[in-house]
N, C-alpha and C positions, 0 to 999 in steps of 0.2 A: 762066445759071440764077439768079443770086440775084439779079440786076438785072430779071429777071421779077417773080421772088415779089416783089420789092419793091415795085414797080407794081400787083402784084396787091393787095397787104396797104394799099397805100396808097390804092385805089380802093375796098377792102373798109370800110374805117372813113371814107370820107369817103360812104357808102350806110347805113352804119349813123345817123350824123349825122344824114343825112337824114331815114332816120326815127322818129330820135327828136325829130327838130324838129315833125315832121309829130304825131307823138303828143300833145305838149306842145300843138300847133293846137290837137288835139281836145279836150283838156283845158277 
């Protein structure tokens, strides 16, 4: 169970990353 969420949470901010790199593009 927490070796899930962990993968979860760790796939969750590396999407976020994304799009904040993708913002800063538009920028």
């Amino acid at each position: 169970m927490i070796e899930v969420l962990n993968k979860t949470t760790f796939a969750f901010w590396i999407w976020i990353f994304f799009v904040f790199q993708n913002s800063e593009k538009v920028k």
